[in-house]
Every structure is written in structure tokens, then in C-alpha cells.
C-alpha positions in Angstrom: -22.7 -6.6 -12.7 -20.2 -9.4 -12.8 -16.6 -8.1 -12.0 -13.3 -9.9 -12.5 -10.3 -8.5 -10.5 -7.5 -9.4 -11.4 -4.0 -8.6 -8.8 -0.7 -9.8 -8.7 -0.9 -11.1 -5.5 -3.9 -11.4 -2.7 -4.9 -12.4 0.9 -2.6 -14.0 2.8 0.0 -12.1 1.4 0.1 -8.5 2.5 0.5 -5.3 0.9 -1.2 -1.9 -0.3 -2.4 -3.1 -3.7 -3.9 -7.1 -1.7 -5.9 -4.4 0.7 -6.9 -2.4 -1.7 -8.9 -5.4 -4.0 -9.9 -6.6 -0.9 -11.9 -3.8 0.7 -13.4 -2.7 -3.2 -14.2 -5.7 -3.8 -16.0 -6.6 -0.4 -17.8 -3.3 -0.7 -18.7 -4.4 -4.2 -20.0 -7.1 -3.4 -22.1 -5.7 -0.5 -23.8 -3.3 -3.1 -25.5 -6.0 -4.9 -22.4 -7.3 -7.3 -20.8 -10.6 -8.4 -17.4 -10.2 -7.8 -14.4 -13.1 -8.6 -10.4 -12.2 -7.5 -7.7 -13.9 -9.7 -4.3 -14.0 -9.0 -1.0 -15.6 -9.1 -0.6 -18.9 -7.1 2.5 -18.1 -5.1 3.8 -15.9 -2.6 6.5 -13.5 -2.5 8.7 -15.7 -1.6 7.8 -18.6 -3.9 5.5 -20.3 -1.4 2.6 -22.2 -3.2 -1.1 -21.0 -2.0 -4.3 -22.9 -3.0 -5.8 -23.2 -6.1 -9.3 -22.2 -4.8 -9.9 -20.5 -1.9 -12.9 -18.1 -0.1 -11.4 -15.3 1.9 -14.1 -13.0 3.6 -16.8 -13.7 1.0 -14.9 -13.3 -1.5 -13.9 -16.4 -4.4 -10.6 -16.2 -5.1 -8.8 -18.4 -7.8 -4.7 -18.5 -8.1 -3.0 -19.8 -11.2 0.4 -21.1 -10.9 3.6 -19.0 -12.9 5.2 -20.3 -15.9 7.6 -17.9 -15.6 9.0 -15.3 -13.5 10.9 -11.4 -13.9 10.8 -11.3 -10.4 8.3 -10.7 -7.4 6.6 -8.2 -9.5 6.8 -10.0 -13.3 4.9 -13.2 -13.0 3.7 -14.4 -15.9 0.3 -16.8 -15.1 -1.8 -17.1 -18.1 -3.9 -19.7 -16.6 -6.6 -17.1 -16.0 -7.1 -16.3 -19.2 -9.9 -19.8 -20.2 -11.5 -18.6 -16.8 -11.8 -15.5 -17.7 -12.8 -15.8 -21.9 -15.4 -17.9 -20.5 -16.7 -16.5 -17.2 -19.2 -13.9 -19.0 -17.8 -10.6 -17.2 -19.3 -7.4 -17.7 -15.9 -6.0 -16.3 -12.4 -7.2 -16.3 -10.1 -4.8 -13.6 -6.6 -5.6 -14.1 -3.8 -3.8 -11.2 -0.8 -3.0 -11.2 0.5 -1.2 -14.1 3.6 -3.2 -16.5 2.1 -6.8 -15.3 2.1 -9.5 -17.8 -1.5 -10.1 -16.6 -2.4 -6.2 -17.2 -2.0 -6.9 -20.8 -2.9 -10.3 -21.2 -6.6 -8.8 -19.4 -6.6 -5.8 -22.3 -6.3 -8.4 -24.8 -9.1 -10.9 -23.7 -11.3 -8.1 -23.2 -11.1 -7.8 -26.8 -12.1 -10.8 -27.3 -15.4 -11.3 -24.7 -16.2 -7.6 -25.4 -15.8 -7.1 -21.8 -15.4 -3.4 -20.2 -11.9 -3.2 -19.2 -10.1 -0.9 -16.4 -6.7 -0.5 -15.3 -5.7 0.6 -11.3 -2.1 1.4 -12.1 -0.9 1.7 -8.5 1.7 3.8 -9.5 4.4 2.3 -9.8 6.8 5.0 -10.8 10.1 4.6 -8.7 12.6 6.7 -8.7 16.6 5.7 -10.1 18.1 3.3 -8.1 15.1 1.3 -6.2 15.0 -1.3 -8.6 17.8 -3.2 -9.8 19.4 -2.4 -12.9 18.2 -5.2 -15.2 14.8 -4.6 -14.2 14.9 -0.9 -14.3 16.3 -1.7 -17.8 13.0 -3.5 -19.0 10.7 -1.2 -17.0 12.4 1.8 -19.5 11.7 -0.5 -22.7 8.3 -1.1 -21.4 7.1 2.7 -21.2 9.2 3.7 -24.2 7.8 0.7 -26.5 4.7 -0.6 -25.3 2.8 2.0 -22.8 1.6 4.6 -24.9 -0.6 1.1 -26.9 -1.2 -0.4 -23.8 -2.3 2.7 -21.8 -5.4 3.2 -24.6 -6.7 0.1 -25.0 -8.0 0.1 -21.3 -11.8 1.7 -21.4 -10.7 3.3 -18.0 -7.7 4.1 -16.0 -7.9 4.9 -12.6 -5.4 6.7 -11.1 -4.5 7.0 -6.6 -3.3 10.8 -7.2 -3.4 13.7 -9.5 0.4 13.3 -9.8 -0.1 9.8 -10.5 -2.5 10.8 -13.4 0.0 13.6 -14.8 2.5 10.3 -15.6 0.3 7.8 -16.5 -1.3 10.6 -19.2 3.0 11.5 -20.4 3.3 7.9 -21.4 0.3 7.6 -23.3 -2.7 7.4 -21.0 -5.7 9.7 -22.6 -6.9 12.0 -20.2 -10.6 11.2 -21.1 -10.0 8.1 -19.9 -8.0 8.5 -16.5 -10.1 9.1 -13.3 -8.5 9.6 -10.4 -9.9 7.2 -7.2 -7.9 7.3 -3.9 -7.8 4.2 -1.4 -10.2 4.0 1.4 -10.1 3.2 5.1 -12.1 0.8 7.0 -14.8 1.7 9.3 -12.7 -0.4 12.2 -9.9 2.0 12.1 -12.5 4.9 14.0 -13.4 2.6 16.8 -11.1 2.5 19.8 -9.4 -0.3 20.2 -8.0 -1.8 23.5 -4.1 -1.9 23.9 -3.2 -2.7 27.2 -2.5 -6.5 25.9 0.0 -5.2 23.2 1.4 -3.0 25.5 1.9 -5.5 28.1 3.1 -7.9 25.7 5.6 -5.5 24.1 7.1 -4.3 27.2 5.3 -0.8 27.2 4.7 0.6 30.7 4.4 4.5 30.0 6.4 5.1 26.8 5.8 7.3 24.2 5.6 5.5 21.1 6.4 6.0 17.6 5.1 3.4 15.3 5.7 1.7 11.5 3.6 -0.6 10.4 4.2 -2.2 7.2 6.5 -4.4 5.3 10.1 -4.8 6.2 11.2 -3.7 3.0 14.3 -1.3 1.4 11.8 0.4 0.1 10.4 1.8 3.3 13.4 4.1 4.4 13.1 2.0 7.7 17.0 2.6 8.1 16.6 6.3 8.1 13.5 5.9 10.9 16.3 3.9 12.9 18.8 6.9 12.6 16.7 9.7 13.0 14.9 7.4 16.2 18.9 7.4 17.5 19.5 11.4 17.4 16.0 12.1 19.4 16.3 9.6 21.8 18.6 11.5 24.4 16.0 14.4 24.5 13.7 11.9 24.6 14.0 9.5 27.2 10.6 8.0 27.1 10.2 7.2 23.9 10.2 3.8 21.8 10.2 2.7 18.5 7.8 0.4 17.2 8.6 -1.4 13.8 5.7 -4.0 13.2 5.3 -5.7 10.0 6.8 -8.9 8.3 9.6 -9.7 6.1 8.6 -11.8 3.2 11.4 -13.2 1.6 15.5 -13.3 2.3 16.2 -9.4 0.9 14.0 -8.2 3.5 15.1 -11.2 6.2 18.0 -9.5 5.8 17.1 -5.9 5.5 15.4 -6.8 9.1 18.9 -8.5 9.8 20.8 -5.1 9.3 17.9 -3.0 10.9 18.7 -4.6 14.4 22.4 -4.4 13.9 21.8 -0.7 13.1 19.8 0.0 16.2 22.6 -1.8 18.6 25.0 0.2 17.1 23.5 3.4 17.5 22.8 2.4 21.1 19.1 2.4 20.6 19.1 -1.6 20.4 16.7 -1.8 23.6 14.8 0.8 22.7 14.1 -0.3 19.1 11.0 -3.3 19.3 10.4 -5.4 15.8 7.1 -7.0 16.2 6.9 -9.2 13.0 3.4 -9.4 11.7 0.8 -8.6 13.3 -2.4 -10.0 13.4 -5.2 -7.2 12.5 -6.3 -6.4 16.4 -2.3 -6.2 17.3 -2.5 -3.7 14.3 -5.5 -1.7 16.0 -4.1 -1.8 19.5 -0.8 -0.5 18.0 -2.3 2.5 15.9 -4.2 3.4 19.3 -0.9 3.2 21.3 1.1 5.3 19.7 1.9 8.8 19.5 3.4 9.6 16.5 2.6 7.2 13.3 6.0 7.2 10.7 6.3 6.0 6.8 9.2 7.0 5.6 9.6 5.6 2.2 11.9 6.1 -0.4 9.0 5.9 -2.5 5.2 5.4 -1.7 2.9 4.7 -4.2 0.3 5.9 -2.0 -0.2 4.7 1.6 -3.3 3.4 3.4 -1.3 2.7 6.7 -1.0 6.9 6.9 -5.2 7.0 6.5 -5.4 4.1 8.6 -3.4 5.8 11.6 -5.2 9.6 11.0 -8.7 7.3 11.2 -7.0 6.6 14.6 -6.2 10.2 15.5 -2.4 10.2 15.0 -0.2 13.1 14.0 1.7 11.7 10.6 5.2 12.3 9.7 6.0 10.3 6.1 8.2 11.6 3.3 7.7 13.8 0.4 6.8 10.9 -2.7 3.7 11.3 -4.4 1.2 9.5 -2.4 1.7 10.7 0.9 1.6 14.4 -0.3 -1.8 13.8 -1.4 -2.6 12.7 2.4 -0.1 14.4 4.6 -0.7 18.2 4.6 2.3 19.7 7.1 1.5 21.7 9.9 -2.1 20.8 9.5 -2.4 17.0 9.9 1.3 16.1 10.7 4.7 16.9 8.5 6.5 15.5 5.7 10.2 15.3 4.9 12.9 14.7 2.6 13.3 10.9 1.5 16.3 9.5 3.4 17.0 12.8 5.3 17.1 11.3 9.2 18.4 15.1 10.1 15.0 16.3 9.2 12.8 13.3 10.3 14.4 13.9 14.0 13.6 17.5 14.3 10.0 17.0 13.2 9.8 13.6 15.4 11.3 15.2 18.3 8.8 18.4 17.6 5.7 16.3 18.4 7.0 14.2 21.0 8.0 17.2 23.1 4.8 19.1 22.2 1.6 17.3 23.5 -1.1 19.9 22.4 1.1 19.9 19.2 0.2 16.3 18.1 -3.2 16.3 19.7 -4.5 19.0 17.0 -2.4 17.3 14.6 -4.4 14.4 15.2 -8.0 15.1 15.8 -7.1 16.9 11.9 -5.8 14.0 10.5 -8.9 12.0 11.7 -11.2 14.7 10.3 -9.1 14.0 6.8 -9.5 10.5 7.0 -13.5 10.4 7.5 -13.7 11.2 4.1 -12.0 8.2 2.9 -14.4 5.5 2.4 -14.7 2.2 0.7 -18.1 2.7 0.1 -17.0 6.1 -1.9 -14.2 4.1 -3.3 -16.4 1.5 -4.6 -19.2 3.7 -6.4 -16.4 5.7 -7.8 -14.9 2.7 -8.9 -18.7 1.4 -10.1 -18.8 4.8 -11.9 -15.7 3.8 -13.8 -17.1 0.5 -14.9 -20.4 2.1 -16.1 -19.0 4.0 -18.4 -16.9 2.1 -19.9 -19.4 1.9 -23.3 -18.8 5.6 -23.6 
């Protein structure tokens, strides 16, 4: 089968939807398909990235914008000659209200290609995104969804809850199949921290970890706070924020994160790593105690699978995707976006209570060795197949 997927953005830049169409499309490829990634030619921040380029087996083609609604609004129809002309059996389009989700549904059309939407769920709640683009993103779902939503063969949802949206604005439930992320094998082998530790100043501490982007987006300034109230009772204890920021919103996010932490006299105690490179990331999932997401909104989160794969106790906040991975008192605890009060008292809870986090752990890594690409893939393989019916 010869498979198109097409992403907003891809390897180098990071995020949950670049991993994702990396590790399907890798384990795609390794079952015996043909497998081409196109994407948008810039970065976040506006950087420009090659035209062509082969990242872990993998050919990847960017296309430059002609026109921009913002990071998540580029408009790059450069694809579409590559793709009316590349004979695919399958065009997979992510990330739901893209220019380039609806420009694939309409030149499947055209080829008589299967085509299949991975919506990533992008269903924030009011007051994430600014108002002119939460302005567009209501015309969008009131006036196009619904005739968008059912010309895709197949529309793979992360969650049930997910689904439940996707099928109120016009998504046909024969059609939506719900396929969760995966976790890479790497994350269940140990990996060796004592040069992270070293280099991060680590002799002894109890760590609690984030790893992801330094975005608003990621409640990082209620971590900070609710970091600040445990601290006393916890004297041992450090937090770890690695991850990069991307453009000046989150530079400055980052900015007001360390300003935060000085003022709440946690300043030494608070380390921001930048990005990582991925054994930093392995070392730090191993060397910490308790792993931390706590979003304003989460789509879904691998980093909470990658850190139970590891065998850490998970504390994120109630959204949608980590409800369908965090299950409380069983593999870690959840709590109320932006609610520091109640991040503390479960934070403080498993730092204080070894045997505590321990089971918390070894559950959360049963959970997570039933998260595999390899599922993912022939799910996702399953999806494509029967798109003709």
C-alpha cells in the first residue's frame, strides 16, 4: 500500500501530533508499506526547513506557505501536484480545521484515493486561543464541519470523548474509529542517568519532572505554584521542567516561569533544561519520581505513556486525553486544570509516601505495555482497508 501522510508540521520540530506520524509511519513502513510525509516548510517560529529531507527512513517533502492564520493555519497547497500525481492508495490528513485537511478530502476526489482523517482533537476550551481565532474556529464547525467531517472515508479518533465531539459536529459514527497513540519500545528499557543527574546538579533529590513544550497551554505556572506550597515539607525535592520554547510567546512564557519561581522562593530549586536530546529525555523519565502534565488542555498525551512505560506514578489534569490514561488511585491521580491547591496535596502525597508511588508505578507501566505502535499501526492499516466499504 502506498500511504501519503500529510501533518502540519514534522521532525525537527516537536510535538504530540510530529511523534505521532513518526512512530505510524515508521511502523508502517516496517510492515511492508510505502509510506511519504508532507508537510509545511517552516517551523513554528517561521524558520525555513528543507525542501527534501530523509528522517529515520522516512521521505519527507515540505512545501513552503502562501499564507498564514497562525502557527496552526498554514495554508501550503504545494502538495497537492505531488499528491494528484503520486498514485496513493491512501491519503491521511491530521489535524482537524487545517487548510491542508480539506484541500486532502478534495484531491482524494479526484485520484479516487482512500482518505482518513486523525483529528487530534483539537477541542480547547474558551479562552486558550485568542479571540479572533476562536472566532474562525466557531465559523468553521458551525459552517463547514458537518460537510467536511463526511467526506473523509475514515476518521480516527485518540479517545471515546474525542469521538462523542467529532460525531456532534457532523462526523458519522460508521465512520469514526477510535486509535490511541503508542509508546516506543525504548521507553521499557532502563536507561542510565547518572550523566543527567550530574550535569543537572542532582546529588540525592527527589524529582518531579515535565517534559514537553514551554507553552501556555501546559499549566506549567500552576506546576510552579503548587511545586512552591510542597517544597517546605519537602525539602529534598526538585523540579524538573525540560522541553523547548519555540517561538517569542513561549520565550516569554519561559521568561515569566523563572520570574515565578524566584518569587516564590523556589528559584534554586526550579531547573529549566531546554530541549532535550532523546537519551537526556530517557535518563530524565528514569530519574524522577513523580512525572507532572498539567495542562489546561491535552489533546491526549504520549509524555504520560512514555513516563508509566518508565514506571512513574502520573499526576496530570482532568482534560480529555489524560482521563483516558490516568486512572486515580490506580496508576497515579488527576486534578482540576489550574487548581495548584490540589496539584500540591496529591504531589506532596507521593513524595512523602514511597510504597505509594512504587505501586503507582509498576501500574502505570502494566497500562502502558499495552500501548504499542505496532497495534497502532494495524489499527491504523485496518482503517485504511476499509475505506472501499
Amino acid at each position: 500500500m502506498k500511504i501519503a501522510q500529510i501533518t502540519p508540521y514534522f521532525l525537527p520540530v516537536e510535538g504530540g501530533v510530529e511523534r505521532h506520524v513518526l512512530n505510524l509511519s515508521k511502523e508502517l513502513v516496517r510492515l511492508g508499506h510505502e509510506v511519504d510525509i508532507f508537510t509545511c516548510s517552516g517551523t513554528r517560529n517561521g524558520e525555513r526547513l528543507p525542501a527534501y529531507d530523509y528522517i529515520e527512513g522516512l521521505n519527507v517533502q515540505r512545501f513552503r506557505s502562501v499564507f498564514s492564520l497562525g502557527e496552526f493555519g498554514r495554508v501550503w497547497p504545494g502538495f497537492l501536484s505531488k499528491i494528484l500525481n503520486g498514485g496513493y492508495d491512501v491519503l491521511h490528513a491530521h489535524a482537524y480545521r487545517h487548510p491542508h485537511t480539506d484541500l486532502s478530502r478534495l484531491a482524494a476526489r479526484v485520484t479516487g484515493s482512500g482518505c482518513v482523517l486523525t483529528a487530534h482533537s483539537p477541542f480547547h476550551p474558551n479562552g486558550v486561543r485568542a479571540s479572533f481565532a476562536g472566532a474562525l474556529v466557531g465559523v468553521y464547525d458551525e459552517l463547514i464541519a458537518k460537510v467536511s467531517l463526511r467526506s473523509f472515508d475514515r476518521i480516527v479518533s485518540l479517545t471515546q470523548a474525542e469521538a462523542r465531539i467529532l460525531e456532534s459536529l457532523g462526523g458519522e459514527r460508521r465512520k469514526i474509529v477510535v486509535i490511541p497513540h503508542g509508546v516506543e519500545q525504548v521507553h521499557f528499557e532502563r536507561a542510565g542517568t547518572w550523566r543527567l543527574a550530574r550535569r543537572l546538579g542532582l546529588d540525592g533529590n527527589k524529582v518531579v519532572l515535565y517534559l514537553g513544550r514551554i507553552n501556555r497551554t501546559k499549566g506549567l505556572h500552576t506546576l510552579v505554584e503548587a511545586f512552591s506550597l510542597v517544597s517546605k515539607q519537602s525539602p529534598e525535592a526538585v523540579l524538573v521542567i525540560a522541553g523547548p520554547s519555540s517561538n517569542e510567546e513561549e520565550d516569554e512564557y519561559l521568561r515569566s516561569l523563572q520570574r515565578s519561581s524566584a518569587d516564590l522562593g523556589v528559584g534554586e530549586r526550579v531547573i529549566f533544561t531546554g530541549k532535550l536530546n532523546e537519551d537526556d529525555k530517557l535518563s530524565a523519565y528514569d530519574l524522577c519520581s513523580v512525572f507532572v502534565l498539567p495542562s489546561v488542555y491535552e489533546p491526549y498525551g504520549i509524555v504520560l505513556l512514555e513516563a508509566a512505560a518508565h514506571g512513574k506514578p502520573l499526576l496530570s489534569s482532568r482534560t480529555d486525553g489524560p482521563l483516558s490514561i490516568v486512572r486515580d488511585g490506580e496508576n497515579g491521580y488527576t486534578f482540576a486544570p489550574g487548581d495548584p491547591y490540589e496539584l500540591a496535596q496529591r504531589m506532596a502525597q507521593l513524595l512523602s509516601d514511597e510504597d505509594l508511588a512504587a505501586r503507582l508505578g509498576d501500574n502505570a507501566r502494566v497500562l502502558a505495555m499495552g500501548y504499542s505502535w505496532e497495534k497502532v499501526a494495524r489499527e491504523t492499516l485496518n482503517a485504511y482497508e476499509s475505506c472501499a466499504s
